[in-house]
Structure formats: C-alpha cells, structure tokens
C-alpha positions in Angstrom: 13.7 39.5 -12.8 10.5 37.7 -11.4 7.3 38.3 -13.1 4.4 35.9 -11.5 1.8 35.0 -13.6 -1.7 34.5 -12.0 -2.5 31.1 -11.1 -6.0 31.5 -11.9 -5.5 32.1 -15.7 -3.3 28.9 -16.1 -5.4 26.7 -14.4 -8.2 28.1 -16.6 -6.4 27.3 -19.7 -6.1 23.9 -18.4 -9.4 23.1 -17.2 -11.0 23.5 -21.1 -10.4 19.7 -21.3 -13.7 18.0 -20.6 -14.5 15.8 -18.2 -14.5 11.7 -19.4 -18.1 10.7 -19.7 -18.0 8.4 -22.9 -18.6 4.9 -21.3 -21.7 6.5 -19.4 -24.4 5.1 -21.8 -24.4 1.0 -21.9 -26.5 -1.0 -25.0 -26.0 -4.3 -25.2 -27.8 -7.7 -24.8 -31.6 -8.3 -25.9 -32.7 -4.2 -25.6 -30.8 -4.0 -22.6 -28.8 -0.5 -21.5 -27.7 1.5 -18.7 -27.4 5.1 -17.8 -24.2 5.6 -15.8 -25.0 10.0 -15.7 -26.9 9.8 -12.2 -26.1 8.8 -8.5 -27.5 5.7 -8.8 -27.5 3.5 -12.3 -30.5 3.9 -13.8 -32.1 1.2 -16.5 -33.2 2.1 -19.8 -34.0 0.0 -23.2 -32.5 -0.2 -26.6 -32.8 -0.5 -30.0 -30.0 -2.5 -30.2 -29.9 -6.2 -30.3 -26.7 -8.4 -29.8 -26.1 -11.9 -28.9 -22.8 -11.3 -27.7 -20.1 -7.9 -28.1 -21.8 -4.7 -28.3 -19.9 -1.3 -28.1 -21.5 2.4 -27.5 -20.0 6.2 -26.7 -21.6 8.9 -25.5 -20.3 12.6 -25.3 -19.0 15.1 -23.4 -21.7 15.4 -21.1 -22.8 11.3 -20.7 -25.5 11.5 -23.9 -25.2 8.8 -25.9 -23.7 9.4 -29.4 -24.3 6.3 -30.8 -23.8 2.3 -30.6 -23.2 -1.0 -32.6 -23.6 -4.6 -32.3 -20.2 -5.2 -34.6 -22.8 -5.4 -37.5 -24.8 -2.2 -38.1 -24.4 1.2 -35.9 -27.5 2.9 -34.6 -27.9 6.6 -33.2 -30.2 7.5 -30.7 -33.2 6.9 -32.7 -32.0 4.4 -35.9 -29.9 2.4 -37.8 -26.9 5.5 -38.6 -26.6 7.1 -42.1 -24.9 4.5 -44.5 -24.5 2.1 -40.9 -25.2 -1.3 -42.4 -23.3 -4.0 -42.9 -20.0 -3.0 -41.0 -18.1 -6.4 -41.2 -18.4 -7.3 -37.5 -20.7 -10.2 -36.0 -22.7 -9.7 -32.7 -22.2 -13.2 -31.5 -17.9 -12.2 -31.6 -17.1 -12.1 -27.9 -16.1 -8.8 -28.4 -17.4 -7.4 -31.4 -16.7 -4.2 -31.7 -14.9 -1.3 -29.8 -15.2 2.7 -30.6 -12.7 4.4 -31.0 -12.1 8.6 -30.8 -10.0 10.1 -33.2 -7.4 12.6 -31.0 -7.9 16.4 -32.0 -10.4 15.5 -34.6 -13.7 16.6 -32.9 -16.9 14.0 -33.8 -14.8 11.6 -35.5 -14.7 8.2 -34.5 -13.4 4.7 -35.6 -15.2 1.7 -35.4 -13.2 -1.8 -35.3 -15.3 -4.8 -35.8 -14.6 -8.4 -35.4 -15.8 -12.0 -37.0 -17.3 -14.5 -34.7 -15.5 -18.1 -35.0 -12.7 -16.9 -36.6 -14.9 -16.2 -39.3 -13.4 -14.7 -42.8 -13.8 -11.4 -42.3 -11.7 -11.3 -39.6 -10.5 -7.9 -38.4 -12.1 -4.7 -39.6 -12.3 -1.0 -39.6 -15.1 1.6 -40.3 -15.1 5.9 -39.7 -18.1 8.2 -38.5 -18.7 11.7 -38.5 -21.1 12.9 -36.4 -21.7 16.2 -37.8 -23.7 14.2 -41.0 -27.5 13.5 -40.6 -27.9 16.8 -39.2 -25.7 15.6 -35.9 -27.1 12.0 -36.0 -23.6 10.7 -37.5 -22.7 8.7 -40.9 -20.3 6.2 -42.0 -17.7 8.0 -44.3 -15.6 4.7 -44.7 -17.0 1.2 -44.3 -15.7 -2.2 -43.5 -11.9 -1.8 -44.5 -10.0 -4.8 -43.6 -7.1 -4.7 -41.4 -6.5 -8.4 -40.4 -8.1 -12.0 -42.1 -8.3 -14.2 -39.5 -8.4 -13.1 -36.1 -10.0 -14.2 -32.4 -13.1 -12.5 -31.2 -10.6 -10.2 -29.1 -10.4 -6.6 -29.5 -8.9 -3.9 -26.9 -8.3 -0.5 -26.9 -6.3 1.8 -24.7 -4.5 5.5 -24.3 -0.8 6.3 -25.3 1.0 7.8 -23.9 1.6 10.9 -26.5 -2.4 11.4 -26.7 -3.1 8.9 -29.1 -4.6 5.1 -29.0 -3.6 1.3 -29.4 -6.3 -0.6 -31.0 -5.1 -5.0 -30.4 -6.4 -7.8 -32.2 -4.7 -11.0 -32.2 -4.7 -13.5 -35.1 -6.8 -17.3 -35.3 -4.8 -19.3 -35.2 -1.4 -18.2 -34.3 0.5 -16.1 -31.2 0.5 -12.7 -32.8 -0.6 -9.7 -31.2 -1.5 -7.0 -33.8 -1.4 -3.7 -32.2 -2.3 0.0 -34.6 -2.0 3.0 -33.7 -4.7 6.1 -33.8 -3.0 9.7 -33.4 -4.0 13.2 -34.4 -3.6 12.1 -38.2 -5.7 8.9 -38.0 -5.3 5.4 -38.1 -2.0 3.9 -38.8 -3.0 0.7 -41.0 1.0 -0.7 -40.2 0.5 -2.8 -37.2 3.1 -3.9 -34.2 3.4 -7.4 -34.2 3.8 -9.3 -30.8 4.7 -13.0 -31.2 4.6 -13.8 -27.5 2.4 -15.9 -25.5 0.2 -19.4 -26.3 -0.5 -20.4 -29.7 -4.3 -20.0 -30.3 -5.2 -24.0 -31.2 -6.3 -24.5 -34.5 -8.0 -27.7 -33.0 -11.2 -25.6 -32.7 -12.4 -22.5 -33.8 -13.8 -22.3 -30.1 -10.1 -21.1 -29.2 -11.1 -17.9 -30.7 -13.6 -17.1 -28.3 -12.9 -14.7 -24.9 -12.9 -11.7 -23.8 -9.1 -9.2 -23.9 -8.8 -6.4 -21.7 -6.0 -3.6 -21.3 -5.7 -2.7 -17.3 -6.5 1.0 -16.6 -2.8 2.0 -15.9 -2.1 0.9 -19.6 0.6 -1.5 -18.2 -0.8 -4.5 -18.2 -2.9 -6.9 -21.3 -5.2 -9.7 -20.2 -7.4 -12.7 -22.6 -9.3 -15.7 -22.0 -8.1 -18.8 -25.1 -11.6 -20.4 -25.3 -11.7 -23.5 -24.8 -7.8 -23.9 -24.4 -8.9 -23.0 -20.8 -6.2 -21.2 -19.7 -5.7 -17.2 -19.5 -2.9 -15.1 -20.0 -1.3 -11.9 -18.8 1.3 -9.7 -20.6 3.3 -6.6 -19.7 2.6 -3.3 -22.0 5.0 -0.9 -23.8 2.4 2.0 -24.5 5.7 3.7 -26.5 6.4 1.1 -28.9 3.1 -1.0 -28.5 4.9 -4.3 -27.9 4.0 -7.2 -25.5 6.3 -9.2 -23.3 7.0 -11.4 -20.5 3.7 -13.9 -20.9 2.1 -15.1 -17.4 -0.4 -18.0 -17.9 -3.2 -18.7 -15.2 -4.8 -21.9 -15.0 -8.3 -21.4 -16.0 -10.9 -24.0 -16.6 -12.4 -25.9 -20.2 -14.5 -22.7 -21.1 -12.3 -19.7 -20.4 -14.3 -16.5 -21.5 -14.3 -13.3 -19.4 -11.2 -10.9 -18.0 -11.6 -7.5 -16.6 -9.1 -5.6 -14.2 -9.9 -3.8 -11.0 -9.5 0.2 -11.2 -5.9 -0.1 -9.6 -4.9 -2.3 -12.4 -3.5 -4.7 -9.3 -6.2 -7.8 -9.3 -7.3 -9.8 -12.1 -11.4 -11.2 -12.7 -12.1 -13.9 -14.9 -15.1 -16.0 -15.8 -15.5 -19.6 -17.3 -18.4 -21.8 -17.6 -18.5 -25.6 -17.5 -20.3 -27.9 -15.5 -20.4 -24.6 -12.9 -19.8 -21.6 -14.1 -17.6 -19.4 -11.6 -15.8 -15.9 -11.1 -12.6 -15.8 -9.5 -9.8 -13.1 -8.8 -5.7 -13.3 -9.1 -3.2 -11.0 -7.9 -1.1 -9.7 -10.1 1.0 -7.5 -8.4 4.0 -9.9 -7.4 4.9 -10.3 -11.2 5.3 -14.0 -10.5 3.5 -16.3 -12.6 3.3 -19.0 -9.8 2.4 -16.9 -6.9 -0.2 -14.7 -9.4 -1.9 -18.6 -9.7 -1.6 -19.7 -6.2 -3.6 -16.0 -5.2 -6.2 -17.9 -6.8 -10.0 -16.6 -4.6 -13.1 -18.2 -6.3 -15.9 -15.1 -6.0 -19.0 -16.7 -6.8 -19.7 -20.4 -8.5 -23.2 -21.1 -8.2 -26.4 -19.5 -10.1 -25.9 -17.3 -12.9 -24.0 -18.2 -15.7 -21.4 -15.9 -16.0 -20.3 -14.6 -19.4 -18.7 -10.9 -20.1 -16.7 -8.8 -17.2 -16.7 -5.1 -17.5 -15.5 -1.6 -15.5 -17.6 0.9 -15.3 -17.3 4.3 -14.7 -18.9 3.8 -10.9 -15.8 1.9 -10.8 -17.9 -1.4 -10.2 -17.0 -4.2 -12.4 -20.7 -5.7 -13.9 -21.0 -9.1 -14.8 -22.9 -10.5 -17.6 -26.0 -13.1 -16.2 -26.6 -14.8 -19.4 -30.1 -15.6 -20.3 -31.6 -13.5 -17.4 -32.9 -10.4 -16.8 -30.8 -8.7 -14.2 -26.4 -7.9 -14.1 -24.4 -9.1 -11.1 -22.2 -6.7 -9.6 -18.6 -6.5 -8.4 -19.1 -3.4 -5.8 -15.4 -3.1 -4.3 -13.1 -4.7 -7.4 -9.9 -3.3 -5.6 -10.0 -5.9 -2.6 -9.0 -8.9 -2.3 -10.7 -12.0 -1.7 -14.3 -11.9 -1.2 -14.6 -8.8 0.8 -14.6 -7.3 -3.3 -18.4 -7.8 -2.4 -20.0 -9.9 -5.3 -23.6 -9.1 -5.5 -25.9 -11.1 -8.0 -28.7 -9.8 -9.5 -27.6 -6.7 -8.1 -29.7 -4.4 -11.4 -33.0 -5.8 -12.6 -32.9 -5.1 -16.4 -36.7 -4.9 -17.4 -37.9 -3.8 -14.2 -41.7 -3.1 -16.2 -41.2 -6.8 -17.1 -41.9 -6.3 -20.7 -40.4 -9.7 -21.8 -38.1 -8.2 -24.3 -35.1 -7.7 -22.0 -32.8 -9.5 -21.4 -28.8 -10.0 -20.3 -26.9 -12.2 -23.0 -23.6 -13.1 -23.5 -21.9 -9.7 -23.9 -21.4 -6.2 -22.3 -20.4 -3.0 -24.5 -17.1 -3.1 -25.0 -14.6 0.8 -24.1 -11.3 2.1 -24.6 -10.2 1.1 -20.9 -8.3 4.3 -20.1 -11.5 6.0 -20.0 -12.4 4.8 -16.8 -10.0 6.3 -14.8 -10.9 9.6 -15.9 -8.8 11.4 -18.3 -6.3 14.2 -16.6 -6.8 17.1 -16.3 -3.6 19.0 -17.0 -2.2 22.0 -15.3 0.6 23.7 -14.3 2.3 27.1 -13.4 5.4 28.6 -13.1 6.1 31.8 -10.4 8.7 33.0 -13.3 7.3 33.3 -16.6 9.5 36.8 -18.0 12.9 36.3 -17.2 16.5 37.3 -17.6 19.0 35.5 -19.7 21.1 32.6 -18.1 17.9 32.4 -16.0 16.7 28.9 -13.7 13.1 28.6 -12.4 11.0 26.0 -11.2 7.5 24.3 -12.8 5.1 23.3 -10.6 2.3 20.6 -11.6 -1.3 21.2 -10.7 -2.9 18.5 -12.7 -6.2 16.7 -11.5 -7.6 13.1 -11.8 -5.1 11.1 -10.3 -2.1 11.6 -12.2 0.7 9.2 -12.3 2.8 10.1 -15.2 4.2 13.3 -16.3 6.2 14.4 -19.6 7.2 18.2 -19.8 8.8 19.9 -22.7 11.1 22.6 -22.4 11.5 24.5 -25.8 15.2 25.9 -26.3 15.9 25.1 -22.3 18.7 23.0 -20.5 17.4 20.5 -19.9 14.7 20.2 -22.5 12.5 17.7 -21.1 11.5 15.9 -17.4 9.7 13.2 -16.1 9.5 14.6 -12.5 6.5 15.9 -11.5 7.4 19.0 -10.3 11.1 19.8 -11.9 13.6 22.2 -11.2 16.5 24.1 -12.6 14.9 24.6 -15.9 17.8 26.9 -17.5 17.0 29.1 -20.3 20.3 30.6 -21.6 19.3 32.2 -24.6 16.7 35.2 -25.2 13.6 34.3 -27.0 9.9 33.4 -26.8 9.3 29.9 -26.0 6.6 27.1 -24.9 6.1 24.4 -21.9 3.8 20.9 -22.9 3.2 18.8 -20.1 1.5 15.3 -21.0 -0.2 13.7 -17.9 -1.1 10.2 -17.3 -3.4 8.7 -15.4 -3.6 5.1 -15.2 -3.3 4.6 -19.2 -5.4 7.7 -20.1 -3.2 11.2 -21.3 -3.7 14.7 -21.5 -1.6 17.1 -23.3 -1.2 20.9 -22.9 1.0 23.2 -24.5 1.4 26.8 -23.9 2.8 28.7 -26.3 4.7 31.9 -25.8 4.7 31.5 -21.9 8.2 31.6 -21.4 9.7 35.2 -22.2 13.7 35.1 -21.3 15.0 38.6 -22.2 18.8 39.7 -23.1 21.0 40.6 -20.5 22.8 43.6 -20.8 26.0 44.9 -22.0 28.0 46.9 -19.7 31.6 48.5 -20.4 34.0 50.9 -18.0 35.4 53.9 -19.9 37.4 56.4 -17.5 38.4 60.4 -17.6 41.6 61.2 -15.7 40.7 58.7 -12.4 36.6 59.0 -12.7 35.9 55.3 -14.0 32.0 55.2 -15.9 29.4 52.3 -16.7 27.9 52.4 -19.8 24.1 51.6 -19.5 22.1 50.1 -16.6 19.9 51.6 -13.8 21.5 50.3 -11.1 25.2 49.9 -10.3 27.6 48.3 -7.3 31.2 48.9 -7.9 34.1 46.3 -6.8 38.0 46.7 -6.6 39.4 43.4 -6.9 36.5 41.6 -6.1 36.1 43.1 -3.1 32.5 45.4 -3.0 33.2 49.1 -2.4 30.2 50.3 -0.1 28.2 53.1 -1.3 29.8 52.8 -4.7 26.4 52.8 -6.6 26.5 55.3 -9.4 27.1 55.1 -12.8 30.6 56.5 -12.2 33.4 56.3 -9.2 36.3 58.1 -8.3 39.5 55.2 -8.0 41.7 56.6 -5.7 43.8 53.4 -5.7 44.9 51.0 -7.9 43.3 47.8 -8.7 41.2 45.5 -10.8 37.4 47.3 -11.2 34.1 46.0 -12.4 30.7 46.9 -12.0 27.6 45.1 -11.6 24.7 46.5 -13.8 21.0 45.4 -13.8 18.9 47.6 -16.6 15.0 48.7 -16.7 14.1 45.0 -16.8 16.3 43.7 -13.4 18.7 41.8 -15.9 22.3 41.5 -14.8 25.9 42.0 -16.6 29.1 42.0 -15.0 31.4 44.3 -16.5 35.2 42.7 -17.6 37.3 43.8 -15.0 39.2 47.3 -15.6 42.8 47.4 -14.3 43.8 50.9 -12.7 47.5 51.9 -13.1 49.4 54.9 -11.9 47.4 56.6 -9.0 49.9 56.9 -6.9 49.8 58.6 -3.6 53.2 58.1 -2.2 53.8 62.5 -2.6 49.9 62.3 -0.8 52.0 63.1 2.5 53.6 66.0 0.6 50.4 68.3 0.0 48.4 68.9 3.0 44.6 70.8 2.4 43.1 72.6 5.7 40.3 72.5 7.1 39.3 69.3 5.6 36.0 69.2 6.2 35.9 72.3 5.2 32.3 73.9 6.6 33.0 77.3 4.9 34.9 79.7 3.6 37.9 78.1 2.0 40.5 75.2 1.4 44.5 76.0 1.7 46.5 74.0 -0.3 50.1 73.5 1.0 52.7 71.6 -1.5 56.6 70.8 -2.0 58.4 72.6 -4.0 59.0 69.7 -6.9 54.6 70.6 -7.0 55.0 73.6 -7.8 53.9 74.2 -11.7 51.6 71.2 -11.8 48.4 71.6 -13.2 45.2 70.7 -10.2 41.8 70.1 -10.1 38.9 69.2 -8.1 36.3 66.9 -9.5 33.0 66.0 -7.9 31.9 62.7 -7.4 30.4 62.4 -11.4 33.8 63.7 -12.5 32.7 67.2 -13.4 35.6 69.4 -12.8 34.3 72.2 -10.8 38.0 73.7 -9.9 41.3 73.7 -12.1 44.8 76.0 -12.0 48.1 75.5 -12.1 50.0 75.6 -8.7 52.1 78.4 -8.9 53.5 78.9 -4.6 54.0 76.2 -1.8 50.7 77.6 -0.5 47.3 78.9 -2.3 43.9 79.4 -1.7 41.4 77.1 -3.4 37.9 78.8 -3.2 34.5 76.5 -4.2 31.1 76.9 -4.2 30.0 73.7 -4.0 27.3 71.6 -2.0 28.5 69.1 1.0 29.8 66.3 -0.7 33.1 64.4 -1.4 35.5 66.0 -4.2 38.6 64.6 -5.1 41.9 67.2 -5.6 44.2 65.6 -8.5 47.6 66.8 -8.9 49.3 66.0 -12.2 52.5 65.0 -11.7 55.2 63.0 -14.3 54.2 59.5 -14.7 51.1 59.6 -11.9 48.4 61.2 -10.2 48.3 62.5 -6.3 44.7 62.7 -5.1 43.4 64.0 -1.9 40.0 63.2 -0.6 38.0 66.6 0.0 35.2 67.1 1.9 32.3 69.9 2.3 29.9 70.0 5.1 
C-alpha cells in the first residue's frame, strides 16, 4: 500500500530552521562596525574598542546580540551584566570567538585568548541572554581551559550539529581541539601534535591569525615571525589534524582567510612592504600549493586581519586608517579576485574617533556558507510489511553532505543523497533524521513517527468436499501449481483437478500474504467420461443425468461456486432428472465414489 504524504507539510516542518544571520553585525577596531543586513554594507560606530581581535553575534534576524574585545562583553548599549574582566586581551590576534550552544536557545560561549603568550592563556566564559531583561549576563566567567597558548582561536560546525573550538599551545606543535554539543562544552580536548613547533625564540611566534575553511575540511595559521604558514587537513568526526602543508611566507606572517569554496588560500604579512597574496590549495601538493603563489596587492595599506563575510567578500584590515580594503571575487584566481583598497570609508562624518586597527571580529566560519536548510519527503510514508521505498532530499543552501537515519530499517543509515531500497521488514512506528552539510555548517531534522509499516496478513486454505476457502483478506487470485487460474478471485474455488493451490490475499490495508501451498489429492475424473449431463448449458427446464451401472447408489450433489450445496440425492437408475432453480452460473456435480470424486462442470444460462 502507497499512502503519499503532502510535500507541502514536510517541507514546512523543515523550513522552521532559521536563516544564518549571526556574522551580520561587525565591531571591532577604534568604534569601528559594519552592518552586513542590507544590499549594500552599511557603516555604523561602536562602543567597543580593540587594538587587535574582537568578536560579535547577532540573531536570527541580523541584530546584534552582543560583542567583546576578549576583555569585557558589551550589549547593544553597555558593558553586559557581570561582563568584566573575561580573561582575554584585545591586542591577541584573535582574541576572542562566540560560540552558540546547539539546542540551547540564547546561550552562548565565549573563548578568550592572552596576547604574547601571556599567562592566562586559553579561556572560557557562558552568557545567557534572557538575563538583564534580554540584554544577556555572564553565568560563568573566565574558566581556564589551556595555560599557554598562541593568539589563535577557530571555530567551526560538526558534523552531528555541534562545534570545534581550536587553540594551539606557545610554545609547542599541539593543536587543542573541544567540542560544543547539545550538552555543552566538553572541557577534554583532542590533541593534534602535527605541524611546526611554535619557536620559543620569541613570544612574537604566538602572533597570527587561524582560520577553518567553510567546507570544514581544511585548517589554516600564520607562526609570527617564524614567517611561514601552514595548512592541515580536518577530521570534523574525531577532530584531529593531519597531513601539514607549509607555505613560505615572509618575517611577519599574520593574516589567513579562505575563499567561500574553501579552494584558495589569502594571507597577509608585513615587513619592509606589507603584501596580500593567494595559494591554491586544491592540488593537495605542498610544492605546487607554493609555486601557485599570486601576490594581490603590496603597496599602501598595511595589511593586518583577513576576514569572510557573509557578502561573501573577504575584508581586509587597513591598519591605522580609516577605511577596509576589499576582496570582491575571493573564488578566482589570480588577480581577477578583484582587490579593492579603501573600498568602505569607516567614519564617513569624519568624527576622528574611527578608525581600522589591527583586527576584524572574529566567527564560527561555517556560518558563512549559510546553514542548511533540511528537507526531505518520501511518496511512501504507511506501508506494508517487508515494504522498500525511496527518500528523496529537498534540502536548501548548498548542501554537500548528507547523513540519513533509518530507525529499525535494512539498511539503517545512507550517505547518498537521495537513497533507495530502504526495507522496513517489521511492523511498527518509526523515524527518518537527515543531517545536512554544507561546506562545514549542519542541520539536523528528525521526524518522528513518519514511517508507519503495518502487518501483513495471515492467510490459510481450509476445504469442504472439493470447494477450497481463504481465510481473511479482501481481495483474492487463486493459483494451481503456480500457474494463475483466471477469474479465480473469490474467497473460495471449486478444484476440479489436482494440484498444489495457494492464494494471494491483500486485506483492507492493500497488504499482501501468500497462502502455503495446499496439495489437492483424489479428484479424479477418469469415470468423468462415464456420466454424461444434457443439455449442458442448460437454459431451462432441466438437467438429465446419465451414469454406469457401478454409479448407481452413490450419493450426488451440486454445489455453486461458494460451495453451497443447492442439490443432493443418491443415484438410484442409470438415468434421472436433476431439477434446479438456480441463477446462470457455473455449478459443479460431485459424485461420491470409493476412494475419489467425479465432478462435472454445470452450467445455467
């Protein structure tokens, strides 16, 4: 049985998940701060004052929630409830990054990091933004997760919903990656030994900017003044790092960002000349990655902090001035990515009190490929026992992953996107989750109680003399050694021949049950040619019976095709008369003879 479910209602089920807009409200620099919720980027000021990392969020709808230098967190308006003094330093690279809590609606983590290696290192602090009357609080404050560690912090989506949070220890080659899920903050971190040593010979090796790509693939840092960058693969399962590429940088290595297809690599340094240049990453190979080497711009600004943003421009931090230069098309190659500088005056009312510094706000980096949207439907959703059907995705926002769990089906889970053959072989109520990806950012739907598989029937053949009868059912075909008997679609037959029966039953619901076969012994016409019935047809009046003697005594009968006996008498002359009022049909005569039966097919017009 086939039941289709309404498109419409599953997709509407889906489509509760709200649209990404949390990096839409910038603060960072000297007052500085962008407004990402209109066509064009508009500039507004802030409260906020930060030398170097800076971090904000906003909501559902692009408003800013709130924002922090890596010291203090302000709300729209002020400093937030109990927001002082939460361990970080605004002159870290990269120091701070906010962090949603999955399933947990207004709470947020805030990780905090020490400029200089400084000692209090790597930190963690909680808000809950229905306090203050909506304006947020700090419920936990400043708990440290690592001593030491570089002015690095990243953040990115897993793929089961959740988050990886990196830091990376001064000095040292540890990676130190914890993981944020439905329940919180897991305080255990992965460790990654892989990659450079971060050089102890200065605390200057500490400085840089670390980026996850979009896809959630890929990791990326500047080492200071070690010069050099370095690129890692991702496991968003395990949260492990492998298989280092370095990339010759220059004395001063500080900012990385990838494009939006994860595929090209920006980094800035400043020496003598400060410049931006791209890499591409996408032949794996660490000497052709540095050979792909395209200088974008090397003269002018000095260039600090890269960042994506949700135009899908990458914006480049102009220290010291009062404008943002602008990567406009960060997915091409070479310089057709269209470098702009001074592409957004910052204090356009020259007020004095604006300014670009060293950093941009820091984001989870899955948020800028938009989160999924996930859908999906099936055309079978109540079905029979033993049952197969097909799932068909109808996800939105670029998906590139997909995850599907089958509850109590064969097989129980899929990475296709659209898989088939799902087999549900036992009755019951059961659910579907599909997680989508999409470029590092997930979305999860479940629906419960969507698949209903139903018990097939049970279906058994008793007989009475040579009437065979289905139990159950509302429809029937009948078959004689496999073979289908045409027109054989009641609830009983008439077997006027040996052989192996079933029947083929579907009940009120469509579900199906084949019958065990029923073997039919001893109808045996080989006397058939020794009785004779005229006229058959018979169109009126009445059938004469003519038999052999060795008949004669035997008890007859004439059945319709239900197996009601309409006629019965015991032969008692070679010839008789068998009257019956009866509609046109088919009757069957039995003659009850040692051992066997002799049937004769009657028929009434």
């Amino acid at each position: 049985m086939k039941k289709y479910t309404s498109l419409t209602i599953l997709i509407f089920i889906a489509f509760t998940a709200f649209a990404q807009k949390q990096t839409y409200w910038w603060q960072f620099g000297e007052h500085a701060g962008l407004n990402f919720n209109k066509d064009t980027v508009v500039v507004v000021e802030s409260s906020l004052f930060s030398t170097a990392g800076s971090a904000s969020i906003s909501d559902a709808t692009g408003q800013l929630l709130f924002s922090t230098d890596g010291g203090q967190i302000f709300n729209k308006t002020d400093t937030m409830l109990n927001g002082n003094d939460i361990g970080g330093n605004n002159q870290s690279t990269q120091s701070s990054i906010i962090v949603a809590v999955p399933g947990q609606t207004g709470i947020y983590y805030v990780f905090t990091t020490d400029s200089l290696a400084g000692p209090k290192g790597f930190r963690y602090s909680k808000v809950d933004m229905s306090l203050d009357g909506g304006k947020g609080g700090v419920t936990v404050k400043s708990i440290p997760l690592l001593s030491v560690c570089d002015e690095k912090i990243s953040a990115v989506g897993a793929p089961d919903g959740g988050y990886w949070v990196m830091a990376h220890e001064w000095p040292g080659d540890g990676f130190f990656a914890y993981k944020i899920s439905h329940e919180g903050l897991d305080t255990t971190p992965i460790i990654s030994h892989v990659g450079l040593v971060h050089s102890d010979s200065t605390v200057n090796t500490s400085l840089g900017q670390m980026k996850f790509s979009p896809d959630g693939k890929k990791l990326a840092l500047a080492i200071g003044y070690q010069g050099v960058y370095q690129v890692f693969d991702f496991n968003g399962v395990t949260g492990k790092l492998s298989n280092a590429v370095t990339i010759s940088g220059n004395y001063h290595s500080y900012g990385v960002e990838f494009s939006p297809n994860s595929k090209l690599l920006y980094t800035s340094y400043h020496n003598s000349v400060d410049a931006l240049e791209q890499y591409d990453l996408s032949s794996g190979n660490e000497a052709l990655i540095n050979a792909s080497k395209a200088t974008i711009a090397n003269s002018g600004d000095q260039f600090r902090s890269l960042q994506l943003a949700p135009n899908g421009k990458i914006y480049v931090a102009a220290a010291f001035t009062t404008h943002i230069d602008v990567i406009n098309a960060p997915d091409v190659a070479g310089l057709n990515c269209n470098f702009q500088t001074s592409a957004i005056n910052l204090d356009p009312h020259t007020s004095g009190i604006v300014h670009c510094l060293l950093g941009l706000p820091n984001f989870v980096t899955s948020y800028f490929r938009g989160k999924p949207v996930t859908a999906f439907i099936t055309p079978d959703t109540a079905i029979c026992q033993s049952t197969c059907i097909n799932f068909i995705d109808q996800s939105l926002n670029n998906v590139d992953s997909w995850e599907w769990h089958f509850a109590s089906a064969l097989p129980d889970t899929s990475g296709l996107q659209n898989p088939e053959s799902i087999c549900y072989l036992n009755p019951g109520i059961f659910s579907v989750t599909l997680i989508t990806g999409s470029k590092g950012s997930f979305d999860t739907l479940k629906l419960d109680s969507i698949i209903h598989v139903y018990p097939n029937p049970t279906v058994t053949i008793h007989h009475l003399f040579d009437t065979l009868y289905a139990s159950n059912g509302s429809t029937f075909q009948w078959y004689n050694n496999g073979i289908v008997l045409e027109g054989a679609t009641d609830s009983s037959y008439l077997a006027d021949s040996a052989g192996s029966y079933t029947v083929l039953i579907t009940d009120k619901r469509g579900c199906p049950a084949m019958s065990d076969p029923y073997i039919v012994v001893g109808i045996n016409n080989i006397l058939a040619d020794k009785i004779s019935v005229f006229p058959n047809p018979l169109s009126d009046g009445y059938w004469e019976l003519s038999v052999t003697d060795a008949l004669i005594g035997k008890e007859a009968s004439i059945s319709n095709n239900s197996g009601q006996i309409l006629w019965s008498g015991q032969i008692t002359k070679p010839k008789a008369q068998i009257p019956l009022n009866a509609p046109p049909g088919i009757y069957l005569l039995r003659i009850a003879n040692e051992g066997y039966t002799i049937t004769k097919k009657l028929i009434r017009l």
